[in-house]
LODREN-902031 format. One line per 2 residues: their letters; for each residue x, y, z of C-alpha. Coordinates in steps of 0.1 Angstrom, whole numbers, m for minus. Example, Ala and Ser with C-alpha at 12.3 -4.5 7.8 and 13.67 -1.06 7.14 Angstrom:
# LODREN-902031
as) 123,m45,78  137,m11,71
***
This chain:
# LODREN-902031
xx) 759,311,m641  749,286,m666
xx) 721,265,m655  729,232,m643
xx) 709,198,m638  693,192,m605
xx) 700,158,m604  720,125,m621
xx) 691,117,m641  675,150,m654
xx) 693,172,m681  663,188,m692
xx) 657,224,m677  617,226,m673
xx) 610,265,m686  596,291,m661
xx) 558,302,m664  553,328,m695
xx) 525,353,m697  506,354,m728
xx) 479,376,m740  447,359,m757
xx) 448,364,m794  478,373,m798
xx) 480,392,m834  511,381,m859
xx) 541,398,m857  537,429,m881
xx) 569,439,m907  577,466,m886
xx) 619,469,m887  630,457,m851
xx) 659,485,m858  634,512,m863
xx) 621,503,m831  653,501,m809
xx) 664,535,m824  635,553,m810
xx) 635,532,m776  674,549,m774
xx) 667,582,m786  642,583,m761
xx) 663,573,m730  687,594,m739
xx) 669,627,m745  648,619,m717
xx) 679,609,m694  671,636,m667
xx) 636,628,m662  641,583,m667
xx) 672,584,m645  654,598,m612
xx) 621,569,m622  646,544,m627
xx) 666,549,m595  633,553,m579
xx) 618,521,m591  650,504,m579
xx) 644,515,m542  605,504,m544
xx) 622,465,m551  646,470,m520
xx) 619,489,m498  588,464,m502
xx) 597,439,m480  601,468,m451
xx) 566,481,m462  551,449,m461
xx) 567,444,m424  554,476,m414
xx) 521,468,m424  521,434,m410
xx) 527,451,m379  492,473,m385
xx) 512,506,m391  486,513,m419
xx) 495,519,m460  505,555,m455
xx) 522,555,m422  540,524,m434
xx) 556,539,m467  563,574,m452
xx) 585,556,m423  602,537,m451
xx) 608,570,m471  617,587,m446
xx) 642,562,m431  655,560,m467
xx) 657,596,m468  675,602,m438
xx) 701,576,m449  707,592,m476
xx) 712,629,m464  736,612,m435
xx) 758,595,m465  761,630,m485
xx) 767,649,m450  798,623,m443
xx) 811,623,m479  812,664,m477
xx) 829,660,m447  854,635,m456
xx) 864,660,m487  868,686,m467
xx) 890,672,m446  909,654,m480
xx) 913,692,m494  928,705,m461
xx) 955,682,m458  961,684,m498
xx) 996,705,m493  1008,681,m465
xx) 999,652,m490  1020,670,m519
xx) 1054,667,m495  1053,633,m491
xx) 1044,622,m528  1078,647,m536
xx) 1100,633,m513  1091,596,m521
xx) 1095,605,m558  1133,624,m549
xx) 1134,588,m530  1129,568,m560
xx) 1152,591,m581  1178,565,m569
xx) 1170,537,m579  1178,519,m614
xx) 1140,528,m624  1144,565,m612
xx) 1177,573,m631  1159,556,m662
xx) 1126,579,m658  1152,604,m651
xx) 1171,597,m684  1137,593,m705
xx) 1131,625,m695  1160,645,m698
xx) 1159,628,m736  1125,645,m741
xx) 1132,677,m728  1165,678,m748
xx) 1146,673,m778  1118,697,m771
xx) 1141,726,m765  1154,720,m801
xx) 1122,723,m814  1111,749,m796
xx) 1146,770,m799  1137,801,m824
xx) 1153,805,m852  1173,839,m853
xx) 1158,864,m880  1180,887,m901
xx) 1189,926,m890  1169,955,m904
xx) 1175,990,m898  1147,1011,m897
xx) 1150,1039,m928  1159,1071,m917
xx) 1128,1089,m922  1108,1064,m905
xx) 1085,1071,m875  1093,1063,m841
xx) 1071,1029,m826  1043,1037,m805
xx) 1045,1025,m774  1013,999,m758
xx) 992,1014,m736  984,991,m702
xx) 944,987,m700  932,969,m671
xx) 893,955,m672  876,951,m638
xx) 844,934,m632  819,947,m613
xx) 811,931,m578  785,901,m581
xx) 752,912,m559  739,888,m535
xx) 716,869,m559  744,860,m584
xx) 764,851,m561  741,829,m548
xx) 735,811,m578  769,806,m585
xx) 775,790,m550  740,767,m553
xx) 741,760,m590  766,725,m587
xx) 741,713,m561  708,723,m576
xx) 712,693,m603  715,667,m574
xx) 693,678,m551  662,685,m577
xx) 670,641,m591  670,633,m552
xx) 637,650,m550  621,632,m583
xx) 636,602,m572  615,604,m535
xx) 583,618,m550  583,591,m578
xx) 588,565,m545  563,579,m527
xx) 539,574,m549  557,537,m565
xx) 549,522,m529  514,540,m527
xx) 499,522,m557  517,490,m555
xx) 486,470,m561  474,499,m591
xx) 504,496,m609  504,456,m606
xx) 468,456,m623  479,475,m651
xx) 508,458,m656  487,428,m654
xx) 464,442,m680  494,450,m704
xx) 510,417,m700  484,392,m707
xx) 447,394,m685  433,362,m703
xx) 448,338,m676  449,361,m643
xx) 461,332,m620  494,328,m644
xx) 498,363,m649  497,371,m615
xx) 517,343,m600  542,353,m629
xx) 541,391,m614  546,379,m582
xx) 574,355,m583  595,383,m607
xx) 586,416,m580  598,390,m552
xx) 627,377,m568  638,411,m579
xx) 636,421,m543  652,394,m527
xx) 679,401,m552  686,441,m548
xx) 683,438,m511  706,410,m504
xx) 727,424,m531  730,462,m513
xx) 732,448,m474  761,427,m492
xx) 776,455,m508  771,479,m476
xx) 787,454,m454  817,453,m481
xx) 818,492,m477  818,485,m439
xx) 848,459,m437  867,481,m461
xx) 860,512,m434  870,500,m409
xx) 902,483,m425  913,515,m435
xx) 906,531,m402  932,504,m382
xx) 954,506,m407  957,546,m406
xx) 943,558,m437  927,594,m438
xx) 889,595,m442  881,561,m442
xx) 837,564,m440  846,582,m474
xx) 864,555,m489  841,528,m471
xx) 812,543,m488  828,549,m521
xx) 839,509,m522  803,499,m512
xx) 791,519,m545  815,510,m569
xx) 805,471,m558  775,476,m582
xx) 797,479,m611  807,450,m625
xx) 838,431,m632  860,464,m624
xx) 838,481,m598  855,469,m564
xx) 894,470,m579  885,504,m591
xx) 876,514,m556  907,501,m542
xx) 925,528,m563  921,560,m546
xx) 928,547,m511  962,533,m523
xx) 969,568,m537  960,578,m505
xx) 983,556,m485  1008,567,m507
xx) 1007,602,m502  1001,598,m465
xx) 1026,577,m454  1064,581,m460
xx) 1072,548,m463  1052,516,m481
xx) 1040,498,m456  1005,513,m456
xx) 1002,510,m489  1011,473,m488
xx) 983,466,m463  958,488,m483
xx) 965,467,m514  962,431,m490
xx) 927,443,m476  907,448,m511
xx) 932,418,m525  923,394,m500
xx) 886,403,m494  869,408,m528
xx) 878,367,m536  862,362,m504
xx) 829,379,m510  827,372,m545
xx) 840,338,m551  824,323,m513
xx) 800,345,m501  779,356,m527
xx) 773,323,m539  760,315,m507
xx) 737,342,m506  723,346,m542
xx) 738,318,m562  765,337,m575
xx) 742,347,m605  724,380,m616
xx) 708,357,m642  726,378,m670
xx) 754,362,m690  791,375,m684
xx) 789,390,m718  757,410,m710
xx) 769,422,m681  798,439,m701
xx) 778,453,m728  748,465,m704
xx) 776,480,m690  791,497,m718
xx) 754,506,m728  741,521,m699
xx) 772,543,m692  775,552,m724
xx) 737,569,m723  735,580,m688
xx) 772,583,m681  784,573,m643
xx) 747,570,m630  745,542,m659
xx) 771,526,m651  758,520,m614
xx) 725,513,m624  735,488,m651
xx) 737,457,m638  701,460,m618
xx) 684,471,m655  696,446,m669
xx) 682,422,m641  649,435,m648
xx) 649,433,m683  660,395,m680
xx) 630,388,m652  605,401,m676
xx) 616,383,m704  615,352,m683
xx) 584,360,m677  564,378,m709
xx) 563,360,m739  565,392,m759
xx) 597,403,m743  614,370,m744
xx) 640,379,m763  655,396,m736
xx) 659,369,m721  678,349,m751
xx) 698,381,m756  709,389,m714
xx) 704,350,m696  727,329,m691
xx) 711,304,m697  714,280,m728
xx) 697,292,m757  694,256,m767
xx) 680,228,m750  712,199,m746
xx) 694,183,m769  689,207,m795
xx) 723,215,m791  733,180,m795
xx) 716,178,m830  723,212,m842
xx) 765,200,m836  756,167,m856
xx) 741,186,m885  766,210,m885
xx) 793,178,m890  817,190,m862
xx) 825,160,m843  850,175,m820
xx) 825,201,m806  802,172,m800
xx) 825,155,m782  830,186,m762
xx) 795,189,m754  791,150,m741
xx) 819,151,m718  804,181,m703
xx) 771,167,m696  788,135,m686
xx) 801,151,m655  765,149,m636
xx) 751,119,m653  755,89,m664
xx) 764,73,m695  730,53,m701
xx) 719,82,m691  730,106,m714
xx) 723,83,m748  685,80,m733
xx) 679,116,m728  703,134,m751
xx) 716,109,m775  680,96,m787
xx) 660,123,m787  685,143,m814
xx) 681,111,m835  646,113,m827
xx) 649,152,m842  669,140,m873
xx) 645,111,m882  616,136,m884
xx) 637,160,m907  644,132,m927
xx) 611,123,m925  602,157,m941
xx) 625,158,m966  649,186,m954
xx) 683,165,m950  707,160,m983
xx) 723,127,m983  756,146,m980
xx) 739,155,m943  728,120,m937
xx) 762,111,m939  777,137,m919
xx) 753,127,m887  760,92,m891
xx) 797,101,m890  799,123,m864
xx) 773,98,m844  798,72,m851
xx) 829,93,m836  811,101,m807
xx) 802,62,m801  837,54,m806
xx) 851,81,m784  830,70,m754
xx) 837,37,m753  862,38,m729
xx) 840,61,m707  830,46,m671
xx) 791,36,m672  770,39,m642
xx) 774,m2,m642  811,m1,m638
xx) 810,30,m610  785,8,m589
xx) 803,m19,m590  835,m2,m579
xx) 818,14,m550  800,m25,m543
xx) 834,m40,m538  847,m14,m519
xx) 816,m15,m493  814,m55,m495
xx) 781,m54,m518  776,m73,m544
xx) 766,m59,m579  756,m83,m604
xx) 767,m82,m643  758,m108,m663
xx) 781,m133,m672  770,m151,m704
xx) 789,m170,m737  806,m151,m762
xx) 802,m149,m802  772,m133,m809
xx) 749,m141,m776  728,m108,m783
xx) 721,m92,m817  705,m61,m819
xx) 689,m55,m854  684,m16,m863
xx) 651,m7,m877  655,15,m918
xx) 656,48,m905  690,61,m915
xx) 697,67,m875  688,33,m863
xx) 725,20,m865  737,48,m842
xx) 710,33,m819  722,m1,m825
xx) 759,9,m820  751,26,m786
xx) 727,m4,m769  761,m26,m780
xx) 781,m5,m761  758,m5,m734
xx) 756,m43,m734  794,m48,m735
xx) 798,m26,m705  771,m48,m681
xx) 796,m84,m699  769,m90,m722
xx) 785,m96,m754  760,m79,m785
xx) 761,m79,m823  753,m51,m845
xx) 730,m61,m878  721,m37,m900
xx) 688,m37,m915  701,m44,m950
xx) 713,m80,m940  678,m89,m927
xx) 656,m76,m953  629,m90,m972
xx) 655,m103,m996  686,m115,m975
xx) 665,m125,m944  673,m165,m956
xx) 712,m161,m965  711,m144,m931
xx) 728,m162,m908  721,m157,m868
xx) 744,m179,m849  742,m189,m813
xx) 719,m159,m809  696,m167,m778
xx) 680,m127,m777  670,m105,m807
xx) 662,m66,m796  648,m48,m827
xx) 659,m8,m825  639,17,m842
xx) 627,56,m844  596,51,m856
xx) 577,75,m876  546,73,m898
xx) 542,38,m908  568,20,m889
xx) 539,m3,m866  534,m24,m899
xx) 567,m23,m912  580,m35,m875
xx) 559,m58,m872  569,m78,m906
xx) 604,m76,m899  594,m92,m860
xx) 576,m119,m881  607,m127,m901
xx) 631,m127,m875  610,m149,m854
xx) 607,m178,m884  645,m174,m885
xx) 653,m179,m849  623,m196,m831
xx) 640,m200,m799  649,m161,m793
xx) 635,m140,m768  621,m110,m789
xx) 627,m68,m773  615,m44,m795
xx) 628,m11,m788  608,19,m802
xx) 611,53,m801  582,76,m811
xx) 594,108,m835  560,123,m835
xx) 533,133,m815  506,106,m830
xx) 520,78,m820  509,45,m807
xx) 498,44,m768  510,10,m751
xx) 483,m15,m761  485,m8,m790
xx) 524,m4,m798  520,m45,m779
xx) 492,m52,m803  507,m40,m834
xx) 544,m51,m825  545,m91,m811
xx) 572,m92,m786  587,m107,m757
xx) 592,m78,m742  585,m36,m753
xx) 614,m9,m741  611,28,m744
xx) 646,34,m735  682,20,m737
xx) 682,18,m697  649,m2,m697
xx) 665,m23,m730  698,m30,m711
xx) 679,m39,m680  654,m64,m700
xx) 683,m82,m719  702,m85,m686
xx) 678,m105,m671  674,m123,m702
xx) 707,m135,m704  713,m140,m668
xx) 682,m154,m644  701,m147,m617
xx) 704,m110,m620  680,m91,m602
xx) 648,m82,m625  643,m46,m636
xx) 616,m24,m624  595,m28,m654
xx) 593,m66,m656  555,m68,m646
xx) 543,m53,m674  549,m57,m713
xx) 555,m15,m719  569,m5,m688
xx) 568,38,m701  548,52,m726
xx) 565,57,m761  585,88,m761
xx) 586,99,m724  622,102,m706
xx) 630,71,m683  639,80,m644
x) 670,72,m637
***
């Protein structure tokens, strides 16, 4: 499931703790494909030996916590992990003794089961869909008894001096009788395979929860030792999630296998621990596992009962309760999320089976689990992550800017109403909005954006401006939910034509800023005027004409240089229109920018904003003395430059 804000006010997803190793060398020019051929080739040729480890590693996630009980309870290392083994061992062995027993009792009753499926199919022969089968069929058998007619070959008579045929001799090859030993190989040899992986996989667990703590420290030691406290914290919050996760996921799974038993049994189908068990394993599979189940016990039901009424009640139990445990319950439990994107879970899917056939397939989902925990967690291996999570590769913002850049202003569109659905719209210009014009003022900065670019994010900005102008702001919901609760929420109610203009800075983004903190002000009553920076310049600054402006709030991305060249145009503005209270709003694009005395020293103002939110709340109680102050009135810089505003 794709990750989604906490809160109203945060879209920013704070990434999980990495381990890094000290020094880390470059990256050499080694081919990445070389690489993942021989990782593949080895897990395939070394299937038999990896499948038992893997399945064995598996169990050590699900049977920690029971060690750690056991040893809580002073049972000691050993006895501890040998109860657990055994326990697991014995579950195990009771499982295969059921599931023999279930098939022998399936393969008994296989003639009795042939009757029925004949009679319901001489049943069905009646109907329109019968006689058409029937039809179909008699079609292809006409034809194939053409084909297959022989053609008839021309008489010869044998010559008169010819010998008479020889007639075949019968010769009849017996085999001798198998001795005791071959006979005994042929009778073990289709359990010899499963019974040597089962003992692999118990040894390899044995010694797994043994050297726990070993096996930690050297993973430790491969991962990253320069910071131990990260590293282990890291270790420990993957092993316990990873176990929280396989045991929740199996007692859910077994408790599916368990409803689905004893469904089965009241309704009256044959061997139903067998098909119980078999749903409970096909619930690792993914997407397919649990209808796949359902298909042998409908076959079942259908050769077992003469009518269709069991069959109907099969198909209502798996319809009616995998919804339930996968759309309700599992959410509850485990968030509904393996951490793994929908599309990784197909193609571990696909992958797994198609290098360790079946066994894959079961084992593909927890793999791939892993594999995302350590990329989570190893900088080295955080590609997996990219590649398997789900969550976004790119940060809102990040994907805000690359959609700008990329001139598509209906998938920008797309991506604000989606992030408007748990926040704000103040909200959503501070934290998203700005900070991808903060991203495009620095590439400008550097050079990197064509003016045919330029123009394309200042088009697509303007769209989106456009678009979301008749969006509800926070101001308008509160003051819906004020009137209907008898509160009173104050918007300012001021004089039109031109009480407020907002002058943007010269960065080439500034008048999307502009545009936005006008829409921002006509949503709280306040009645704004866009002026672009050409019509205040140096040049124009005395044809410019201000009208009944009362408030001036300069707008600006500052990079390098833009203190002094602030500053000047703060000077001008303020010979223009004495009587104006002055806001400066400036947002820092770089790291090495002014702390708060000195963005107030280098910039006179009224008032300094770091944010639209902290902009829209100064000018508010500007314009109107009788709405209450914001938060930040009691000091000239209420944030520092560039950090994100609380909501």
């Amino acid at each position: 499931m794709a990750t989604r804000p906490n809160s109203r006010s945060s879209l920013i997803v704070p990434r999980p703790t990495r381990i890094a190793a000290a020094g880390t060398p470059a990256p050499t020019v080694t081919s990445p494909l070389l690489i993942a051929a021989l990782l593949v080739t080895g897990l395939y040729l070394g299937r038999d030996v990896l499948i038992p480890i893997a399945i064995a590693i598996l169990l050590s996630f699900v049977l920690g916590p029971l060690v750690n009980l056991l040893r809580r309870w002073h049972f000691g290392r050993f006895l501890s992990v040998a109860v657990s083994v055994l326990m697991t061992l014995s579950v195990v062995g009771a499982l295969g003794t059921l599931i023999g027993v279930q098939l022998a009792d399936i393969a008994t009753d296989v003639p009795r089961y042939r009757t029925t499926i004949e009679r319901k199919i001489e049943g069905l022969q009646d109907t329109p869909a019968g006689r058409m089968a029937e039809y179909v069929t008699s079609i292809g058998r006409t034809m194939h008894r053409d084909e297959a007619k022989p053609k008839p070959e021309p008489e010869t008579k044998p010559a008169p001096d010819a010998a008479p045929p020889e007639k075949a001799i019968l010769v009849e090859v017996k085999d001798r009788a198998p001795d005791a030993l071959t006979l005994a190989g042929t009778l073990l040899s289709p359990i010899l395979h499963p019974l040597a992986t089962i003992g692999i996989v118990f040894v390899v667990l044995l010694f797994l929860l043994m050297q726990r703590e070993d096996l930690r420290d050297r993973m430790i030691r491969l991962a990253g030792s320069s910071d131990l406290h990260r590293t282990t914290v890291a270790m420990d919050d993957a092993a316990k999630r990873l176990s929280r996760y396989f045991l929740v996921q199996l007692a859910l799974n077994a408790a599916f296998g368990l409803i689905v038993g004893i469904g089965l049994y009241l309704i009256g189908v044959p061997s139903p621990v067998l098909w119980g068990i078999f749903s409970a394993l096909m619930r690792f599979v993914p997407y397919i596992g649990a209808f796949v189940s359902a298909l042998f016990p409908l076959a079942l039901a259908a050769a077992v009962d003469p009518g269709w009424t069991m069959v109907v009640e099969t198909l209502i139990l798996f319809v009616v309760l995998e919804p339930i445990v996968g759309h309700f319950i599992e959410p509850m439990l485990y968030g509904h999320s393996t951490g793994m994107s929908p599309f990784a879970v197909l193609v571990s899917a696909l992958f797994w089976t198609w290098l360790w056939g079946p066994v894959g397939l079961l084992l593909s989902t927890p793999l791939t689990v892993c594999l995302v925990v350590l990329g989570r967690h190893v900088d080295k291996l955080e590609f997996l992550d990219v590649l398997f999570g789900d969550r976004p590769a790119l940060t809102p913002v990040e994907n805000f800017y690359q959609r700008i850049l990329a001139g598509d202003p209906d998938e920008v569109q797309e991506h604000a109403e989606l992030i408007l659905k748990t926040c704000p719209l103040v909200s959503y210009y501070d934290e998203v909005v700005i900070k991808g014009l903060e991203l495009a003022a620095r590439d400008a900065a550097r050079g990197v954006l064509t003016p045919e670019q330029k123009a394309d994010i200042r088009q697509s900005l303007s769209g989106l401006v456009e678009d979301l102008a008749d969006h509800e702001d926070v101001a308008d919901h509160e003051a819906r939910e004020g009137a209907s609760t008898g509160a009173s929420v104050v918007r300012a109610n001021v004089a039109p034509n031109g009480t407020v203009l907002c002058v943007a800075g010269r960065s080439f983004v500034d008048g999307a800023a502009c545009a936005i903190l006008v829409q921002l002000l006509g949503n709280r009553g306040i009645d704004a005027r866009l002026v672009p920076f050409s019509d205040v310049a140096r040049a124009k600054i005395d044809t410019f004409e201000p009208g009944p402006a009362r408030i001036v709030c300069i707008v600006s991305t500052a990079i390098s240089g833009e203190p002094t060249h602030l500053r000047r145009l703060a000077e001008r503005l303020r010979r223009k229109i004495p009587g104006a209270h002055m806001v400066v709003g400036l947002w820092q694009a770089d790291e090495s920018g002014l702390d708060e005395a000195a963005q107030a020293r280098a910039i006179p103002a009224d008032m300094h904003v770091a944010s639209l939110r902290s902009a829209v709340e100064a000018i508010v109680a500007a314009v109107d003395p009788t709405a209450p102050a914001p938060a930040n009135a009691d000091r000239p810089v209420p944030h520092p430059v560039g950090a994100p505003v609380p909501a």
